[in-house]
N, CA, C and O atoms as CSV, one atom per row, in Angstrom:
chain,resi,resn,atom,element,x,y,z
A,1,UNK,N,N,32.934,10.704,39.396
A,1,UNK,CA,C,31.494,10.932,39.464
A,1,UNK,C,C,31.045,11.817,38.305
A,1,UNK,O,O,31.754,12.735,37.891
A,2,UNK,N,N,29.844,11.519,37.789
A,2,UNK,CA,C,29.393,12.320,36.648
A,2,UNK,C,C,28.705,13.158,36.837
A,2,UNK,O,O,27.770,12.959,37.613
A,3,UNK,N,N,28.851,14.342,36.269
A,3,UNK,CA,C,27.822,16.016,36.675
A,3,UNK,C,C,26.711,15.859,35.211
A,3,UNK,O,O,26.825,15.409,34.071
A,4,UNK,N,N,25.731,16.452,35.947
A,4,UNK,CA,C,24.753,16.767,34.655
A,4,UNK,C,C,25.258,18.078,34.090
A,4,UNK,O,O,25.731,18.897,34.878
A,5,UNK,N,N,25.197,18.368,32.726
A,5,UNK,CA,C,25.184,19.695,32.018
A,5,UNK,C,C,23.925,19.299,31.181
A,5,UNK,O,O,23.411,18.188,31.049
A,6,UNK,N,N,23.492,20.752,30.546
A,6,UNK,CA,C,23.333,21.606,29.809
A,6,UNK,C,C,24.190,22.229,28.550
A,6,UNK,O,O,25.245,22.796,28.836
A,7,UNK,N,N,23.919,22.178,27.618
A,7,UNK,CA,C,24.854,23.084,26.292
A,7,UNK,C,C,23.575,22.981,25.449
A,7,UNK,O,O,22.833,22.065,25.095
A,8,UNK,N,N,23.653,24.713,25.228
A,8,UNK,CA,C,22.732,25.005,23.749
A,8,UNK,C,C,23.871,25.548,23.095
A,8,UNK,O,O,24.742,26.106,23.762
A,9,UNK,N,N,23.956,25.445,21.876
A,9,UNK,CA,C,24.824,25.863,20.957
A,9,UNK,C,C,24.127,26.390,19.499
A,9,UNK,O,O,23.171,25.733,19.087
A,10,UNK,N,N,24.555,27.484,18.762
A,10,UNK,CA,C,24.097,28.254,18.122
A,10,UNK,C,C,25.104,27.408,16.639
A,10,UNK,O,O,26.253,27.028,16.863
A,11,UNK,N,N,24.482,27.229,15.262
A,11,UNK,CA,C,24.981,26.424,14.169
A,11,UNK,C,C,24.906,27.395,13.204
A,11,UNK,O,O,23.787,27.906,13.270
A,12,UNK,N,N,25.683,27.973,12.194
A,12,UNK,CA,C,25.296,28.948,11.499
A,12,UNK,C,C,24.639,28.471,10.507
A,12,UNK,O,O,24.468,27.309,10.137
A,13,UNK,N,N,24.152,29.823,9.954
A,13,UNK,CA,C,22.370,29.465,8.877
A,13,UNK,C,C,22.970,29.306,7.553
A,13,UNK,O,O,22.172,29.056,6.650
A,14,UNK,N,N,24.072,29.387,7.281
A,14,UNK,CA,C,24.124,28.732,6.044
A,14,UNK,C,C,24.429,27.686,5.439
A,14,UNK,O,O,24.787,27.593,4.265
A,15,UNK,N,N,24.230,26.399,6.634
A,15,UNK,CA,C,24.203,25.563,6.270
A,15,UNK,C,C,23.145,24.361,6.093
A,15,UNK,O,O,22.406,24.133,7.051
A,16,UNK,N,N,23.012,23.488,4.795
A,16,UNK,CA,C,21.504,23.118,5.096
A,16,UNK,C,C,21.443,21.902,6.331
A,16,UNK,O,O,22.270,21.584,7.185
A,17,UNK,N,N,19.916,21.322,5.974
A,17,UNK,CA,C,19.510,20.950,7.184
A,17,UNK,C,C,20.031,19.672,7.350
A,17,UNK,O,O,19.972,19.417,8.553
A,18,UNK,N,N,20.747,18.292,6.427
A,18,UNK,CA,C,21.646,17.331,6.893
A,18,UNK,C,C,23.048,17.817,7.570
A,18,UNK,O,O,23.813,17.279,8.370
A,19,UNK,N,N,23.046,19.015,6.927
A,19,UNK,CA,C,24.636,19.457,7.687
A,19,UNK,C,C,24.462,19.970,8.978
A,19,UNK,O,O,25.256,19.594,9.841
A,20,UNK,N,N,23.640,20.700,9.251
A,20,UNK,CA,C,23.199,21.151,10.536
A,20,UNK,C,C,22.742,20.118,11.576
A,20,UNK,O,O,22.709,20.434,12.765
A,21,UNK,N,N,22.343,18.739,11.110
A,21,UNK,CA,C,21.969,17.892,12.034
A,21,UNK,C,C,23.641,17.154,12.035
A,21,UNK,O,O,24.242,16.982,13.096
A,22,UNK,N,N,23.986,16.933,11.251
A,22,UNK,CA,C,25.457,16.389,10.901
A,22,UNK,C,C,25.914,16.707,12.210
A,22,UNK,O,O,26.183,15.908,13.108
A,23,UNK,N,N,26.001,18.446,12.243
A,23,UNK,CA,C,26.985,19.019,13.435
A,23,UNK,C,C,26.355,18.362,14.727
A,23,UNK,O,O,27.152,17.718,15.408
A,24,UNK,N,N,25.419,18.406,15.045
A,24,UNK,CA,C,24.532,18.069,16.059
A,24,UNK,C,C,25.318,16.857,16.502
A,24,UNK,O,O,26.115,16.980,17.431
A,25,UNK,N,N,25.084,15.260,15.674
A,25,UNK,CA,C,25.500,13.933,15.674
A,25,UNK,C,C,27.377,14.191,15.826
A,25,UNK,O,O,28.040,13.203,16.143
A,26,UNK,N,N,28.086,15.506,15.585
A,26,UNK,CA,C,29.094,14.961,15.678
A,26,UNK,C,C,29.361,15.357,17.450
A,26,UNK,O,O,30.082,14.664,18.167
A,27,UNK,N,N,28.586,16.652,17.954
A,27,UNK,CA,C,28.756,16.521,19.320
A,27,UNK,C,C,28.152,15.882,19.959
A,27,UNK,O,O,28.460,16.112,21.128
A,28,UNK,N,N,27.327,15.068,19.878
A,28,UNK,CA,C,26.721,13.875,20.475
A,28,UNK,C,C,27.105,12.732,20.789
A,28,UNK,O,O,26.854,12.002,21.748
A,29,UNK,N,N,28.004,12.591,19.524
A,29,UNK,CA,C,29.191,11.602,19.637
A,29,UNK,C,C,30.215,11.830,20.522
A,29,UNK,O,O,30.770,10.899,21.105
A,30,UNK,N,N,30.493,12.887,20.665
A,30,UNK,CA,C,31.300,13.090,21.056
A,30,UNK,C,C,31.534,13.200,22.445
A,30,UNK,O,O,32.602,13.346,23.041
A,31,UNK,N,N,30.118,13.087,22.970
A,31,UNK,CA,C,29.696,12.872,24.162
A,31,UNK,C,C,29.709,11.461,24.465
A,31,UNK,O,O,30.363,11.075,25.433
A,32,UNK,N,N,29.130,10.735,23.827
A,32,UNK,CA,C,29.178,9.269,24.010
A,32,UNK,C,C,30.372,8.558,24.201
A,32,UNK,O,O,30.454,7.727,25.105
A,33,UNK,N,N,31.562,8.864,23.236
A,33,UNK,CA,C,32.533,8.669,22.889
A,33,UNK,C,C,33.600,8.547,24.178
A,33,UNK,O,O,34.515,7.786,24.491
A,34,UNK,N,N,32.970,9.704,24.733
A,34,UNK,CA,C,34.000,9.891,26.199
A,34,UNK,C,C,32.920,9.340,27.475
A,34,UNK,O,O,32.785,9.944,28.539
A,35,UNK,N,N,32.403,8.426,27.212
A,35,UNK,CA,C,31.524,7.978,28.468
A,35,UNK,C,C,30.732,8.887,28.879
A,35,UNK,O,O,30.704,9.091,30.093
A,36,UNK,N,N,30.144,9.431,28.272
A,36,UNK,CA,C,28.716,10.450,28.699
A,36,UNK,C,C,27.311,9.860,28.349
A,36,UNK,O,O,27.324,8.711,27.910
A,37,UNK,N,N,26.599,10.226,28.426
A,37,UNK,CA,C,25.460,9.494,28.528
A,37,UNK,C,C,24.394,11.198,27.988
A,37,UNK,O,O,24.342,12.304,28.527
A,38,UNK,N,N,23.577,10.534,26.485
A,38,UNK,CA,C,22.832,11.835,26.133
A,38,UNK,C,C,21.328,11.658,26.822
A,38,UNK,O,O,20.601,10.693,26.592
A,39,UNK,N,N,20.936,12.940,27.852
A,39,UNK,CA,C,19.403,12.347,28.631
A,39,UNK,C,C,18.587,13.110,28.036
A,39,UNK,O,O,17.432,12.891,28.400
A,40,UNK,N,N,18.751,14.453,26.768
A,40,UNK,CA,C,17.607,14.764,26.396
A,40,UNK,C,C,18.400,15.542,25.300
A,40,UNK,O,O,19.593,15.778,25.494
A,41,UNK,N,N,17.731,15.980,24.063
A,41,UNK,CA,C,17.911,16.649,22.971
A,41,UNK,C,C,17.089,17.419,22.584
A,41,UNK,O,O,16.004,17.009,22.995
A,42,UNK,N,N,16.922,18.650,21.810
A,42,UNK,CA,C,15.918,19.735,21.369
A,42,UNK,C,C,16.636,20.504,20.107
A,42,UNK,O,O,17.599,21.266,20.024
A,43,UNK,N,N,16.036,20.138,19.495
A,43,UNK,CA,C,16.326,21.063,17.779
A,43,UNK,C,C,15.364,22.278,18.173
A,43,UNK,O,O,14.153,22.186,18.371
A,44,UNK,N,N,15.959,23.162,18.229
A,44,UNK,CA,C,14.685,24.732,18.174
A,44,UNK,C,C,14.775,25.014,17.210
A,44,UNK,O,O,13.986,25.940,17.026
A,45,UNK,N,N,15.419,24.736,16.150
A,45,UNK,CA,C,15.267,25.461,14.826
A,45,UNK,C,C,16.153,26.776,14.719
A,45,UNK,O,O,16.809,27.379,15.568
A,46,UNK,N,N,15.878,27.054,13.039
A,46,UNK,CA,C,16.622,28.365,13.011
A,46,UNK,C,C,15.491,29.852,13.681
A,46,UNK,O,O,14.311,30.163,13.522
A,47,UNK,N,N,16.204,30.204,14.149
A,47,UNK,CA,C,15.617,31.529,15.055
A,47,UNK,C,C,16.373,33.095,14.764
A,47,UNK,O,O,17.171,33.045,13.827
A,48,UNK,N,N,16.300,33.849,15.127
A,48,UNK,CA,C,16.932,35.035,14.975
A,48,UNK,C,C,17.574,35.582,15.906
A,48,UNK,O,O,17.188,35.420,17.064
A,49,UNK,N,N,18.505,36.221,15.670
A,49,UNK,CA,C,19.834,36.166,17.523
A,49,UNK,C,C,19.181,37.751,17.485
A,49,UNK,O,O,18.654,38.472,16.638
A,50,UNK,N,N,19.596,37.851,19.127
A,50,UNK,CA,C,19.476,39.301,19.308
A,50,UNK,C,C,20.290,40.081,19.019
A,50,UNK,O,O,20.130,41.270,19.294
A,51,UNK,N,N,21.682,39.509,18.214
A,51,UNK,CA,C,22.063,40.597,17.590
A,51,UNK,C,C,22.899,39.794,16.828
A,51,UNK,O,O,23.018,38.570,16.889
A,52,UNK,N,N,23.732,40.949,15.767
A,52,UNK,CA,C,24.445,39.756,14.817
A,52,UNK,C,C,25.421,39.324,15.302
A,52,UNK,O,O,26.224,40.068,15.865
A,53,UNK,N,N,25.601,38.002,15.206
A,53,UNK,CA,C,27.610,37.279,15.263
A,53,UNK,C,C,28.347,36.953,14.428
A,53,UNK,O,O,27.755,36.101,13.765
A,54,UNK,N,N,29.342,37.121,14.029
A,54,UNK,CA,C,29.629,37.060,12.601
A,54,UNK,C,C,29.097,37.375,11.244
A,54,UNK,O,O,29.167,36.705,10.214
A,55,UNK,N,N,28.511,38.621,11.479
A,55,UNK,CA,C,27.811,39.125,10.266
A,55,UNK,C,C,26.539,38.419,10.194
A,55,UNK,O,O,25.848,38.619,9.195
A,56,UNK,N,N,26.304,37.974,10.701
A,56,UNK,CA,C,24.958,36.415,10.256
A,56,UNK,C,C,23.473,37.322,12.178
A,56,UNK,O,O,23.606,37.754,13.323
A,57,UNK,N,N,22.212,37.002,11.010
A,57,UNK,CA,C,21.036,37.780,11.861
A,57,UNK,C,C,20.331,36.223,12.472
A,57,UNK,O,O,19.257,36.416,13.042
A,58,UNK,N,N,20.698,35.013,12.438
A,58,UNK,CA,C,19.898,33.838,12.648
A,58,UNK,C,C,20.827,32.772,12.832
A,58,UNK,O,O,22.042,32.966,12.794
A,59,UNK,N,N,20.320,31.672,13.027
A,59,UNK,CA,C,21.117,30.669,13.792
A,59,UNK,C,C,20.355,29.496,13.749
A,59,UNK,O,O,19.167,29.818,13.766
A,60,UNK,N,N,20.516,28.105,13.695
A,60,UNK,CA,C,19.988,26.812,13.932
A,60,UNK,C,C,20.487,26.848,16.109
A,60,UNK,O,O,21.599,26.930,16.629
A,61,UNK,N,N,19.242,26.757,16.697
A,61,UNK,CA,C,19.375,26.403,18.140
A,61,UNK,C,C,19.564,24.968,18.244
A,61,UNK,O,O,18.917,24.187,17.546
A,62,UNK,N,N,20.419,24.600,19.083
A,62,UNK,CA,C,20.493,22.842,19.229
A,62,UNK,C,C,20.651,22.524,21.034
A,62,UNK,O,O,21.568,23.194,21.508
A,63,UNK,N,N,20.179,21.951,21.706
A,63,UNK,CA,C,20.000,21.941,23.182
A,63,UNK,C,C,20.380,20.723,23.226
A,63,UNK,O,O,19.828,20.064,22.345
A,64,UNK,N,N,21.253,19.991,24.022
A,64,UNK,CA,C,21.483,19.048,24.585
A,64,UNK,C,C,21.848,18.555,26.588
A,64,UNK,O,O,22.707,18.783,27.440
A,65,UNK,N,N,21.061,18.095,26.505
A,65,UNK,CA,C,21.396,17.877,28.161
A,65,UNK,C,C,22.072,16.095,28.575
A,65,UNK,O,O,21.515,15.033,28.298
A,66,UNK,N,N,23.441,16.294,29.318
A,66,UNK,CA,C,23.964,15.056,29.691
A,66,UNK,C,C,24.717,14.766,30.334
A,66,UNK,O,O,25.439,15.681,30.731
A,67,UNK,N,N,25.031,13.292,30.852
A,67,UNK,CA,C,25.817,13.264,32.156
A,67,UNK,C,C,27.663,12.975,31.353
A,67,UNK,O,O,28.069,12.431,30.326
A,68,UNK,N,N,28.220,13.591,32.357
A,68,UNK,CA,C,30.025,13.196,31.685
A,68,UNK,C,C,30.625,13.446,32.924
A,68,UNK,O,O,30.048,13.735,33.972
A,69,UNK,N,N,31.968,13.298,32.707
A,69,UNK,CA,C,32.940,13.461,34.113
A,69,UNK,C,C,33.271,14.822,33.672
A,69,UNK,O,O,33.544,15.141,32.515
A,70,UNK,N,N,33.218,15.689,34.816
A,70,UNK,CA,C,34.061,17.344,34.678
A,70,UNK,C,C,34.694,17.330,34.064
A,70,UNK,O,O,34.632,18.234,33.231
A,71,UNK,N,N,36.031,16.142,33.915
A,71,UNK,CA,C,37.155,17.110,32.946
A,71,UNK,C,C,36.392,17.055,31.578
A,71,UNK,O,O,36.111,18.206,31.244
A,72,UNK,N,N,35.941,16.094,30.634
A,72,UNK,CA,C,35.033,16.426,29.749
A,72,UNK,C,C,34.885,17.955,29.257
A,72,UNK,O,O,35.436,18.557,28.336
A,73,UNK,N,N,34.095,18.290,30.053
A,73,UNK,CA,C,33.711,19.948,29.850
A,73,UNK,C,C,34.552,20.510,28.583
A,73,UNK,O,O,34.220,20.781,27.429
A,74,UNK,N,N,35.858,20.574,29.327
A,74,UNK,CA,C,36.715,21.487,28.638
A,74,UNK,C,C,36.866,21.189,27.100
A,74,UNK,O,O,36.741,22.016,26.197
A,75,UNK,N,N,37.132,19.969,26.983
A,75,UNK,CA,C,37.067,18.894,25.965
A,75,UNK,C,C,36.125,19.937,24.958
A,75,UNK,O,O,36.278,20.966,24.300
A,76,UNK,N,N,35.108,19.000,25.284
A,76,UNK,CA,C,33.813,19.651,24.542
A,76,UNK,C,C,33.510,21.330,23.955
A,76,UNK,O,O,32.896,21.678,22.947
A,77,UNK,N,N,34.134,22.097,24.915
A,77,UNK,CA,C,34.031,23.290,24.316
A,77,UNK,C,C,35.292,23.862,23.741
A,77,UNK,O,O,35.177,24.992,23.268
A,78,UNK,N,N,36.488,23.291,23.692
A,78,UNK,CA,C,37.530,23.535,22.918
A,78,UNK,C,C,37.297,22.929,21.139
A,78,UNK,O,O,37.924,23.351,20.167
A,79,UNK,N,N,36.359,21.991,21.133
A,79,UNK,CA,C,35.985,21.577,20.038
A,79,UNK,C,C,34.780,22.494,19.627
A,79,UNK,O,O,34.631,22.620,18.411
A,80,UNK,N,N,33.801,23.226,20.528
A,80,UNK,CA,C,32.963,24.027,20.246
A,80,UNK,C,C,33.659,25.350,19.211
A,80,UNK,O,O,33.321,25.704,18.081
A,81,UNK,N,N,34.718,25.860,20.095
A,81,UNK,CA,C,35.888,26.846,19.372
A,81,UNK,C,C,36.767,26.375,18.094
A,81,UNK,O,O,37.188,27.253,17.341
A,82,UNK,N,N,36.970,25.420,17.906
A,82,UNK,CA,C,37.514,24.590,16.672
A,82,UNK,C,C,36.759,24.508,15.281
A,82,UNK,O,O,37.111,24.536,14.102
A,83,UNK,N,N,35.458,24.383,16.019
A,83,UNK,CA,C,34.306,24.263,14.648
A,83,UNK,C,C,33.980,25.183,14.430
A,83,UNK,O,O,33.591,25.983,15.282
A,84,UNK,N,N,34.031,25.437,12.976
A,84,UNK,CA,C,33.547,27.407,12.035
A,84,UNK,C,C,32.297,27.247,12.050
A,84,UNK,O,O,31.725,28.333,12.145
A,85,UNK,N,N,31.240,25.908,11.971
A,85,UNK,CA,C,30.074,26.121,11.714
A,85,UNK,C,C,29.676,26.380,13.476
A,85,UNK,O,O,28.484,26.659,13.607
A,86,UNK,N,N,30.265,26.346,14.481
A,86,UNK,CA,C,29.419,26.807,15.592
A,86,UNK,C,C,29.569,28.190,15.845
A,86,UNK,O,O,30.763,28.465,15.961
A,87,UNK,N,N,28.851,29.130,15.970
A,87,UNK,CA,C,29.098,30.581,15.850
A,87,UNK,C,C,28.790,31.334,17.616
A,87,UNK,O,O,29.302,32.403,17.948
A,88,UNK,N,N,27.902,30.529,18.516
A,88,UNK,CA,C,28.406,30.683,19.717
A,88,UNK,C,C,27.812,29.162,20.615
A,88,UNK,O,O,27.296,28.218,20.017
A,89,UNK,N,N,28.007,29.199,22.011
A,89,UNK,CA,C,28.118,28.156,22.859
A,89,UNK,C,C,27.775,28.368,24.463
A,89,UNK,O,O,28.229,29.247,25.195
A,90,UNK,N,N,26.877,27.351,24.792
A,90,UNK,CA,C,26.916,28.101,26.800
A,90,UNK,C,C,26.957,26.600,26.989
A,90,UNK,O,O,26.469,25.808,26.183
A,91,UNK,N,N,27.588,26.256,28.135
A,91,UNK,CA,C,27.324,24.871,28.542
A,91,UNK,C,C,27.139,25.269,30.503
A,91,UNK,O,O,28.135,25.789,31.006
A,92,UNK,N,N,26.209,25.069,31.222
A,92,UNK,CA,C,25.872,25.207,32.580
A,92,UNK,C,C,25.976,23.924,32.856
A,92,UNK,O,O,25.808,23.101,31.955
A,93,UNK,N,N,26.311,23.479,34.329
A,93,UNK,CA,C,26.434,22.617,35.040
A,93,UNK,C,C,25.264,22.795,36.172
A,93,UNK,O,O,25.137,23.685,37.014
A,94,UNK,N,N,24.126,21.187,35.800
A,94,UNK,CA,C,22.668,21.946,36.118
A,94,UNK,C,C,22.997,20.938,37.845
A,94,UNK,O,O,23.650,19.903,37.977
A,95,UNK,N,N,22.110,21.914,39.148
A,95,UNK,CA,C,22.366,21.042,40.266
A,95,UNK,C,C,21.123,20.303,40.382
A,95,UNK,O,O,20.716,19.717,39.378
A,96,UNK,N,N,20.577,20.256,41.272
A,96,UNK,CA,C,19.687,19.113,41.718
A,96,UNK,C,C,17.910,19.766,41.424
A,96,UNK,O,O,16.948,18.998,41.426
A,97,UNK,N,N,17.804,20.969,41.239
A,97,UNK,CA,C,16.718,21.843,41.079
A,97,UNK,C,C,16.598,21.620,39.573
A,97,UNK,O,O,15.704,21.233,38.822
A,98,UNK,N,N,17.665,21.959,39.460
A,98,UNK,CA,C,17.566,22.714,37.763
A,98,UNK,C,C,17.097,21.104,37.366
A,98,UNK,O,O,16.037,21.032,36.743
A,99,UNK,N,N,17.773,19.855,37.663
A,99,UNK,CA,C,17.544,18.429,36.926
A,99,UNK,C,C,15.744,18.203,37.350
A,99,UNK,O,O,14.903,17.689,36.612
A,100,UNK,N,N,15.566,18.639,38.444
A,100,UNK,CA,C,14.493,18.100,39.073
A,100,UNK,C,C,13.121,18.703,37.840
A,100,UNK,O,O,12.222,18.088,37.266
A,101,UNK,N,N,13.632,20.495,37.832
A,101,UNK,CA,C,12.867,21.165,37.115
A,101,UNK,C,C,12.720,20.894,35.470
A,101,UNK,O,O,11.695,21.188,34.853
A,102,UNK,N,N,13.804,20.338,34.906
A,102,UNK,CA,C,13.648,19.484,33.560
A,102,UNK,C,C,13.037,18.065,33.330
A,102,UNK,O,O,12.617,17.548,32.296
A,103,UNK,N,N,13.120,17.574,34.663
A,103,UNK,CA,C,12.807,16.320,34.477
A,103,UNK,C,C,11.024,16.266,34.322
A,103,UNK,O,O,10.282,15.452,33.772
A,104,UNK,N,N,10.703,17.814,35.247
A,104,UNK,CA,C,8.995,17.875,35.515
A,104,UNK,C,C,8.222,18.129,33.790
A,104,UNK,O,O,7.386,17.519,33.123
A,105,UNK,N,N,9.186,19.561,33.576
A,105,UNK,CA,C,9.024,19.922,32.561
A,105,UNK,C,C,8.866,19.205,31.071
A,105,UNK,O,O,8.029,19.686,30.308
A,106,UNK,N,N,9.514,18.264,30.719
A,106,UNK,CA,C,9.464,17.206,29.814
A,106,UNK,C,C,7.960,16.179,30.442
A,106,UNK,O,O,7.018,16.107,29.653
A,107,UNK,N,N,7.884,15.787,31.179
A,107,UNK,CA,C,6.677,14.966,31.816
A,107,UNK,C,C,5.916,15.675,31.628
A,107,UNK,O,O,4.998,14.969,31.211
A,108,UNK,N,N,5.409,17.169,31.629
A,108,UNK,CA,C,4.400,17.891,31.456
A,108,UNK,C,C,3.884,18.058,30.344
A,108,UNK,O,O,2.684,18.121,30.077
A,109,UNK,N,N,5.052,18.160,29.442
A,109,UNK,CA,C,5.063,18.097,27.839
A,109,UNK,C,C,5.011,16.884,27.221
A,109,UNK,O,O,4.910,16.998,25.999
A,110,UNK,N,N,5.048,15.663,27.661
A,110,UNK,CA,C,3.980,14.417,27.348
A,110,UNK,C,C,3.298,14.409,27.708
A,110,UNK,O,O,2.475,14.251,26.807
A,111,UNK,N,N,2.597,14.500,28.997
A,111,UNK,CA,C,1.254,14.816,29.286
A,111,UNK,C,C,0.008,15.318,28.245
A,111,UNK,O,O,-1.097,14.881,27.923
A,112,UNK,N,N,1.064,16.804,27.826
A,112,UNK,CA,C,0.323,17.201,26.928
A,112,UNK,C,C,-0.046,16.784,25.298
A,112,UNK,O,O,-0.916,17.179,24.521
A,113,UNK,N,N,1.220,15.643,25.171
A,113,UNK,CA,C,0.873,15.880,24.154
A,113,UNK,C,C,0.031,14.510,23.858
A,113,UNK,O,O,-0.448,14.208,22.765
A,114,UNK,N,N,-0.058,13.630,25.243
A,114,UNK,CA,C,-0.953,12.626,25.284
A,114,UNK,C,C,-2.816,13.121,25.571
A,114,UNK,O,O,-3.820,12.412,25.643
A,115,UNK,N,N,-2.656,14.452,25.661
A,115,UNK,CA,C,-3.994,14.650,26.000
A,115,UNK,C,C,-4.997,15.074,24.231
A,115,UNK,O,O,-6.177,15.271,23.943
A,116,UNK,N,N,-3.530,15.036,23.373
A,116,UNK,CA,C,-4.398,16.169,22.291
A,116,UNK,C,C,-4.711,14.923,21.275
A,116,UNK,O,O,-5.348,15.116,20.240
């Protein structure tokens, strides 16, 4: 059975912006790859961390939300630790609220952007 997650992952800033999407497409793949299924994506851009990680004051944000089988997980964030350009990582396992509450949230945000 497949669990929904969550993973935002932090890309460091010195790299430009095909490479930074690069990284993006290679965990995406990498999701696909193992029978996952991608249900939503969000580039936030580079932002500023609340504190430094590796010497570095900013970060490219990348959000991905999708379905995979549990063992997956591990998968995915052992490759998170493998890659120098990812500088940190959260991946949550969202339950039936949290999906319900993204699913509203995105609908609200077409809404809006069908109204402007």
């Amino acid at each position: 059975m497949q669990n929904q997650y969550e993973t935002v992952f932090i890309i460091t800033p010195v790299l430009s912006e095909p490479q930074m999407k690069e990284t993006v497409m290679k965990f995406k793949n990498l999701i696909t790859d193992n029978k996952g299924e991608i249900i939503h994506e969000e580039d936030w851009g580079l932002k500023k961390l609340a504190y430094p990680i590796q010497k570095k004051t900013t970060g490219f944000y990348a959000l991905l939300e999708f379905k995979v089988e549990p063992e997956f997980i591990s998968k995915l964030e052992t490759e998170y630790r493998r890659d120098e350009r990812i500088i940190r990582f959260l991946t949550v396992k969202l339950n039936k609220y949290a999906i319900e509450y993204n699913n509203k949230k995105r609908e609200k945000n077409v809404n809006n952007l069908i109204k402007e």
